[in-house]
C-alpha positions as CSV (number, residue, x, y, z in Angstrom):
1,X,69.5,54.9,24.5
2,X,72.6,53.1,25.8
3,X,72.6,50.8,28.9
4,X,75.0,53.5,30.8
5,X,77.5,55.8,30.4
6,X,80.8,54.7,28.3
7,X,83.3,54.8,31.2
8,X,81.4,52.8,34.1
9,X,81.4,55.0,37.6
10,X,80.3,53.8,40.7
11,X,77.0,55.2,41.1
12,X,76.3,52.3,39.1
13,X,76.6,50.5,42.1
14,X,73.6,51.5,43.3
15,X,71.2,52.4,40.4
16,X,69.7,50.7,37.8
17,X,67.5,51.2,34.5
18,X,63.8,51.8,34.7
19,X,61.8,49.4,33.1
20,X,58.6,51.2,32.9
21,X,60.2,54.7,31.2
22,X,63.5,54.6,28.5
23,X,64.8,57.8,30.6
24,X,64.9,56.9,34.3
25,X,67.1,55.0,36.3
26,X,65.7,53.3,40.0
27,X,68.3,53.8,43.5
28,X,68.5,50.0,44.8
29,X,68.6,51.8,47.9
30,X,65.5,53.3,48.3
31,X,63.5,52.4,45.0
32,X,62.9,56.3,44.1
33,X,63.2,56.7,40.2
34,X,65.2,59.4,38.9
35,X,65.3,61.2,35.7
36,X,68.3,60.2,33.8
37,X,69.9,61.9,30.3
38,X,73.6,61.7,29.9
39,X,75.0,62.8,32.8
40,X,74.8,61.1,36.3
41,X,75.2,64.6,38.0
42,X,71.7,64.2,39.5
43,X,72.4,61.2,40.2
44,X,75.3,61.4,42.1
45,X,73.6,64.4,43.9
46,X,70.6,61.7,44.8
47,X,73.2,59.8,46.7
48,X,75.0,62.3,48.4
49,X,71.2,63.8,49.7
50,X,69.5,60.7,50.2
51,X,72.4,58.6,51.1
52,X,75.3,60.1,52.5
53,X,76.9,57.0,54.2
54,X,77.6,55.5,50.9
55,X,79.4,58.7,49.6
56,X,81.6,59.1,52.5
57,X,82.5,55.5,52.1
58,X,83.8,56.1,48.7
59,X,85.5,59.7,49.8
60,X,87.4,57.4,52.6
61,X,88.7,55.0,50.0
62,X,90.0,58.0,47.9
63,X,91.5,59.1,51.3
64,X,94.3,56.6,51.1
65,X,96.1,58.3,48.8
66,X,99.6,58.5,50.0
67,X,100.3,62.1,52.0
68,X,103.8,64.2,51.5
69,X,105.3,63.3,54.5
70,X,105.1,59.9,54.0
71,X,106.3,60.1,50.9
72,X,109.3,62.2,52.0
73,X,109.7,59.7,54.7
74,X,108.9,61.8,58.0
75,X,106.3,63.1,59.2
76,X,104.8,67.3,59.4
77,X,105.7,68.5,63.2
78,X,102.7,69.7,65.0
79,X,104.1,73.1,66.0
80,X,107.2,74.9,64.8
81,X,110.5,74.3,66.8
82,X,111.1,78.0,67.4
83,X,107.5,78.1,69.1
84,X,107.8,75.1,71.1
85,X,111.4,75.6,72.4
86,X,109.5,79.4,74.1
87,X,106.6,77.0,75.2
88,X,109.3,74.9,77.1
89,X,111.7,78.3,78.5
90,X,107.9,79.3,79.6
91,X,107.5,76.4,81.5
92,X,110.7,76.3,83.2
93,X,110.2,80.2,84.0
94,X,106.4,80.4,85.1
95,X,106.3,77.3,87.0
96,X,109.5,77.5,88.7
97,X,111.2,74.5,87.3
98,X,114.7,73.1,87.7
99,X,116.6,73.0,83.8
100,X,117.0,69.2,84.3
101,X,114.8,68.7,81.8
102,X,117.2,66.2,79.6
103,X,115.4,63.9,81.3
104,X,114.6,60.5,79.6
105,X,111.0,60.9,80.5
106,X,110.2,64.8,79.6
107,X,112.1,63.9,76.3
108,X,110.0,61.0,75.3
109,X,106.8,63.0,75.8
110,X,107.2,66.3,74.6
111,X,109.5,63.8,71.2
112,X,105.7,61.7,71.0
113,X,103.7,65.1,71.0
114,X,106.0,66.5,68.3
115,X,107.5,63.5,66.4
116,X,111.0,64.9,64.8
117,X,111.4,67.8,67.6
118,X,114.5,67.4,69.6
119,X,114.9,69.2,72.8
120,X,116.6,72.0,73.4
121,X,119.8,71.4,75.6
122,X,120.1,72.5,79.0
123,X,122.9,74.8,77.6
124,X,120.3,76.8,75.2
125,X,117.5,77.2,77.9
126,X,120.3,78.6,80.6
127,X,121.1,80.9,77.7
128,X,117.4,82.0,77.0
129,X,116.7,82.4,80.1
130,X,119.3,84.8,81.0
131,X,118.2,86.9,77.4
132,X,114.5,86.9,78.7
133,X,115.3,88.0,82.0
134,X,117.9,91.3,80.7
135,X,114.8,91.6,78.3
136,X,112.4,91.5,80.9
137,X,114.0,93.9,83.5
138,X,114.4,96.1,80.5
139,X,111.1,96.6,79.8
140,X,110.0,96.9,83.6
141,X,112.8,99.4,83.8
142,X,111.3,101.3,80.7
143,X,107.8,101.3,82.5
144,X,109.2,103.0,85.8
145,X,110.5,105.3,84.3
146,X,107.2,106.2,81.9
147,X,104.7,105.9,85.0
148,X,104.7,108.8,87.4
149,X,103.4,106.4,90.0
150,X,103.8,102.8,91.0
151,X,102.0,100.7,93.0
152,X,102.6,97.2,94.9
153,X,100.0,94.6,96.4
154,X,100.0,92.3,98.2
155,X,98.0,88.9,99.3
156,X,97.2,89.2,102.9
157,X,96.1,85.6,102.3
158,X,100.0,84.4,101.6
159,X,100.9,86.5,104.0
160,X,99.6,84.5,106.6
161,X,100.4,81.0,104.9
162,X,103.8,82.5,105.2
163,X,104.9,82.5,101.9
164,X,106.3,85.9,102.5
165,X,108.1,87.5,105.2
């Protein structure tokens, strides 16, 4: 029997040849002696079982491979443009909140989150907004005139806060 396989792997790290049987090879880990033939499958499968920490060492080291985008030179965006720019108009819309969002800080955050997105311009959001309001009323419109009856609330709570007339 040879002293290993022809092309060295790296379970050889961490096994070596029984002296006391021809086919069995003994983990310097843990000293258990394993049946080996030709192949280092069950080997391999001893380590992964028994000894997981060194397996995901060697997995990391593969891990350094480089990825596309660094290859390309920039980097994948977390969420596509389209998506985000209707995440921001939402914003703006729900919350109430002035268009002045060119500014210097809101740009830096939302650029870090999403590195390669550019903002949309205060021009584009005004012109959003408009389309989601005629869309909106639209569809409310569509509603009122589907429904037979229609009815309001109201929050005696802000009522009395006097958020509302």
């Amino acid at each position: 029997m040879s002293q290993g396989p022809r092309r060295p792997t790296k379970v050889w790290e961490y096994f070596k040849r029984s002296t006391k049987r021809e086919s069995a090879v003994i983990c310097s880990l843990c000293t258990m002696e394993l049946a080996y033939h030709t192949s280092t499958t069950s080997v391999w499968e001893h380590l992964k079982r028994r000894h997981p920490i060194v397996t995901r060492d060697s997995r990391e080291q593969k891990a350094k491979q480089r990825t596309l985008s660094s290859y390309l030179g920039q980097e994948m965006q977390c969420t596509p443009p389209a998506e985000l720019n209707k995440r921001i108009l939402k914003l703006i819309v729900k919350d109430m909140r002035p268009l002045s969002l060119e500014g210097d800080a809101f740009i830096d955050m939302v650029e870090y989150a999403c590195r390669g997105f550019k903002c949309p311009s205060r021009w584009w959001l005004t012109n959003q907004m408009e389309k989601t309001y005629e869309d909106t009323l639209k569809n409310l419109k569509n509603k009122k005139n589907r429904s037979s009856r229609i009815t309001f609330t109201i929050s005696v709570q802000a009522v009395k806060q006097g958020a509302l007339p």
